[in-house]
N, C-alpha and C positions, 0 to 999 in steps of 0.2 A: 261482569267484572266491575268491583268498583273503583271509583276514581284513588282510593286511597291504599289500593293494595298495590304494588309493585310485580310488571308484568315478568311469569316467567318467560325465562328463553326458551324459544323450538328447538327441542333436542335433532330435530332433523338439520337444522338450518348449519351450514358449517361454521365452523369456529373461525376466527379471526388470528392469522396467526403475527404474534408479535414477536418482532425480532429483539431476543438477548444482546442488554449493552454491555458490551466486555468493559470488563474494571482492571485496572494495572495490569502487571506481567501475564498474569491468565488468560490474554485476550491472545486466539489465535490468528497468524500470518493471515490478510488479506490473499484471497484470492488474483488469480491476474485475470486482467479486462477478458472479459465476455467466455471465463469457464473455461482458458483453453487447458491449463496446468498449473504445477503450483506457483506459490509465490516465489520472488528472489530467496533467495537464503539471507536471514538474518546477519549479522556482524558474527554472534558468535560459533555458525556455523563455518561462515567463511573462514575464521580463524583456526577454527580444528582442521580445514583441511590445509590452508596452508602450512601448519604444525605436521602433521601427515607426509608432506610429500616434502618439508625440509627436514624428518627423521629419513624416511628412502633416502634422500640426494647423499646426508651424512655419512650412513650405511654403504651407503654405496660407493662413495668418494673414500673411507678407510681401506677397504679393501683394495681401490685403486692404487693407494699412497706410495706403496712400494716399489710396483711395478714401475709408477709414474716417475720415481726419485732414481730407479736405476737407469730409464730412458734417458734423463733431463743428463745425468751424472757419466754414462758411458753413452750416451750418442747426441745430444745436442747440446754441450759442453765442450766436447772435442771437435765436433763443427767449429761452433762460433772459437775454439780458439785457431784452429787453422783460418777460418779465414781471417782471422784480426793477423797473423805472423805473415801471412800470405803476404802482405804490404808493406813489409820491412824485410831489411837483409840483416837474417838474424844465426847464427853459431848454434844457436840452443841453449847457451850461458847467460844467465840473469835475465834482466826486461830486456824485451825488443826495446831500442832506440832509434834506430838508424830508419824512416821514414822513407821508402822508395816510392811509392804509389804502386802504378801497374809498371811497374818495370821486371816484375817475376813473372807476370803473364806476357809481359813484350819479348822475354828472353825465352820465356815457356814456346811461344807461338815460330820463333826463329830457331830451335833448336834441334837440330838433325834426328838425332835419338829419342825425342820426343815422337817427333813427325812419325821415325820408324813404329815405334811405339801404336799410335793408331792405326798403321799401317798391319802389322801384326796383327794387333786386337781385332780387328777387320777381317784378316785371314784363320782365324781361328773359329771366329763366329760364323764364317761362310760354308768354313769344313764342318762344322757343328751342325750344321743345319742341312747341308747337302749332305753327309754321309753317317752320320754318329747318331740322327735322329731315325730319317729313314729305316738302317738297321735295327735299332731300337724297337721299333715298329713292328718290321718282320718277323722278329725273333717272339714276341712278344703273340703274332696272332696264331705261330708255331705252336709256342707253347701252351697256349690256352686251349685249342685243340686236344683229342683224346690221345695221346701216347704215352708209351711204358714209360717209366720215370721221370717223368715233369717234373715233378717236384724236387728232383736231385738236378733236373737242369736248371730250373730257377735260382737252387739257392747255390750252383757253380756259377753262377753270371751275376748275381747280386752279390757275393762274399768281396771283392774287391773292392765296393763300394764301402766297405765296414772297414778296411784297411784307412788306416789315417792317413793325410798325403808325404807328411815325414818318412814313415815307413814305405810308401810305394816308390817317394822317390829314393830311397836307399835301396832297395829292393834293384830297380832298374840302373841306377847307377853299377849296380854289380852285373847285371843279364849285360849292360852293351858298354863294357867296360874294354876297351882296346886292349887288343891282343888276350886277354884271358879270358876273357868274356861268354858267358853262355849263347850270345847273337854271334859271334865272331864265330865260334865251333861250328854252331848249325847255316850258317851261310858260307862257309869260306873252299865246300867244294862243289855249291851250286854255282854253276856258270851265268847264270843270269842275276843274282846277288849276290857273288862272290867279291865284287868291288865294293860293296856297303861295310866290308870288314875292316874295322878299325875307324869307321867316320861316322858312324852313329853320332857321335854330340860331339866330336871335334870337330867336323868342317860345317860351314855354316849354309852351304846347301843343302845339306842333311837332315842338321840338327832339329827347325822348326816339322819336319815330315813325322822324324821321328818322339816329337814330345806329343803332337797328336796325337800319334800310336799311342803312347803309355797315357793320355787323357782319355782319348775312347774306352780303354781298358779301365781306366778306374771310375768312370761315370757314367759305361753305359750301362750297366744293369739297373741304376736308379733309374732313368728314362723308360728303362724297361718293364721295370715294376710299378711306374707308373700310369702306361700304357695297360697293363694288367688288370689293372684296378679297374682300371676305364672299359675294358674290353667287357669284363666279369659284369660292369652293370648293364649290359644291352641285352634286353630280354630274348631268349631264346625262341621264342613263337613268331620275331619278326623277323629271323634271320631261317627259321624252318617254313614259314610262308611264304618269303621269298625263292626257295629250295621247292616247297612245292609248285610255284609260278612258272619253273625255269630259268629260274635266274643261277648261272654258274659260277664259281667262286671268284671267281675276281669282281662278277657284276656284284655280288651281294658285295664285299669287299669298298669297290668304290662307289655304290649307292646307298647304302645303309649302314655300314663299320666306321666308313671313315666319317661322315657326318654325325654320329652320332659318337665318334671319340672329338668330337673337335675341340669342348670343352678342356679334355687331357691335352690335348695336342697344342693348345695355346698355353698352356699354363707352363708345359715341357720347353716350348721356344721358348719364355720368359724367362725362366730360371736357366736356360743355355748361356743366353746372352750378358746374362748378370753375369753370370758364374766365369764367362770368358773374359767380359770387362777387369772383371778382379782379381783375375788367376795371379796368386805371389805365390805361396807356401812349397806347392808341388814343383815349379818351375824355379826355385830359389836353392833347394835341395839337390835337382840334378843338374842346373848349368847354370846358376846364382845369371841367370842372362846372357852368359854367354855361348860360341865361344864369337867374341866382336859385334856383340850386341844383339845377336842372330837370333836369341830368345826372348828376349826381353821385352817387358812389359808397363807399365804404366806404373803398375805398383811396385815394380824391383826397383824402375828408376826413382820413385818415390825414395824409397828404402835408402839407394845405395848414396842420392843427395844429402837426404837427411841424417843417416845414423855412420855414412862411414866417409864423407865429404863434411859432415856439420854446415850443409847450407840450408837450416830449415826452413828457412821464410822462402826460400824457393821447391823444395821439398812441399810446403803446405798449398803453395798455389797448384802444385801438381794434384794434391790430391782434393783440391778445390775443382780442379778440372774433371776428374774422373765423380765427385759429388754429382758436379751439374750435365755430366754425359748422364750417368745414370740414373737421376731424375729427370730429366727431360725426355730418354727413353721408360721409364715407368710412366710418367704423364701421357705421352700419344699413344703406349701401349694401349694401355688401358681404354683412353679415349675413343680409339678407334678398332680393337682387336678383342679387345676383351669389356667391352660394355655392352652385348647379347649377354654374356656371363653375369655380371653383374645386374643388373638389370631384375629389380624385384627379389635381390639377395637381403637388402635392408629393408623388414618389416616398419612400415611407416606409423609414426605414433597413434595407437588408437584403433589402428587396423586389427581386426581378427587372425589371430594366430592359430 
């Protein structure tokens, strides 16, 4: 080879590879250190997705708007003005003026029919609980059971729940109506409740026994078909395993029915107690609270301050009272009775569904 010829290269020898200089916009996202994945996203990736997910929140937030404007409009509207009236001694005519402080709750907390008041609500929710649920229960694991016409006993024990309480309490106002009364007929030659004739809801030893009665009757088939529900989801092959073990109906009953309804059965006490804290409509209809306060309730005494004494601002602190009963029993509810239930109900962001 001469000195003047230029050598070729060894087609064996490997080529040299030289790395492409990116020029303007064309140059691709660096890599990240040491090959793990890709690079950040550029600016105007991050911009599309934040564009993305403030179309979703928009979306999402329309569909809310309504629901949201009726909450704001019929439930936390009517709070915040009760508790602003709650603070004055107000008629219900024009603006509050007249600035008390807590002197509607000073006179709330010193007030005989009040005090009764909780005292009732008390014994309502104790019968609820000791007798209106339990039943509930029983009739419920009856009728889930195989016999002839279930289905005509279910919907005779849940039809009174479809009855409005205007209508049941008119209803029963007529059944235990003194002296003409359908209760009066059918007791008046039994010797052992023949004295109940004529005192159904006039005497006031009576009267709270007997508005039980006609509340068991119009809410216990709801409990009841809730309990149903609950019974319906417990799989048959652990209640027939147990049956094959030797286990006899009550053991299966309170080892596997009743744990495994516990879910219903907290959700049943929750909605008891609500229901009895609030009780106006049905109790307004047949003894408007009385007869001497013997029924009355939280919210008739509400009622009867506000709309037919015109003392709302004392009126408002009652039903300021019955707000914070009933949230403060929905808060340790929950906290302590019903957070097994909850518990892994909210899919958490990003989690697999």
């Amino acid at each position: 080879m001469t000195s003047g010829t230029p050598a070729t290269p060894d087609a064996s020898a490997p080529a040299a590879s030289t790395p492409a200089v990116p020029s303007g916009d064309a140059a691709a996202p660096a890599a990240s250190p040491g090959g793990a994945g890709p690079a950040t996203p550029t600016a105007p990736a991050r911009g599309a997705a934040r564009s993305r997910r403030l179309r979703r929140w928009l979306s999402s937030a329309w569909f809310l708007v309504p629901a949201l404007l009726l909450f704001v409009l019929f439930v936390l509207l009517p709070i915040g003005i009760a508790g602003y009236a709650a603070f004055f001694r107000w008629g219900g005519f024009g603006p509050p003026t007249e600035f008390v402080g807590l002197d509607n709750f000073t006179r709330m907390a010193g007030d005989p029919i009040f005090r009764g008041d909780l005292w009732r609500g008390l014994v309502l929710v104790l019968l609820s609980l000791a007798l209106q649920l339990p039943l509930a229960v029983g009739t419920a694991v009856l009728l889930n059971g195989r016999m002839r016409g279930r289905a005509v006993y279910r919907m005779v024990f849940f039809a009174p729940y479809v009855l409005s309480e205007v209508v049941t309490g008119v209803l029963f106002g007529m059944i235990f109506l003194p002296g003409d009364g359908l209760a009066d007929h059918l007791v008046g030659d039994l010797p052992l409740l023949g004295g109940l004739a004529g005192r159904w809801f006039s005497d006031p030893s009576t009267a709270m026994p007997t508005l039980f009665l006609v509340m068991t009757w119009k809410y216990f088939g709801f409990h009841m078909m809730l309990y149903l529900a609950g019974l319906q989801g417990i799989p048959g092959e652990v209640l027939e395993a147990a049956s094959l073990d030797g286990a006899g109906a009550w053991q299966r009953f309170r080892h596997i029915v009743l744990p495994l309804l516990g879910p219903t059965l907290r959700i049943s006490v929750f909605l008891s107690v609500i229901g009895s804290i609030q009780l106006f409509d049905l109790v307004w209809v047949i003894t408007a609270g009385g007869p001497s306060h013997s029924t009355e309730t939280m919210s008739i005494t509400m009622f009867q301050y506000g709309f037919k004494r015109y003392q709302v601002g004392y009126a408002s602190a009652i039903s300021v009272a019955m707000f914070a009963i009933s949230l403060v029993f929905s808060l340790l509810y929950q906290r302590y009775v019903l957070h097994r239930d909850l518990r892994g109900a909210v899919t958490a962001p990003g989690a697999p569904r």
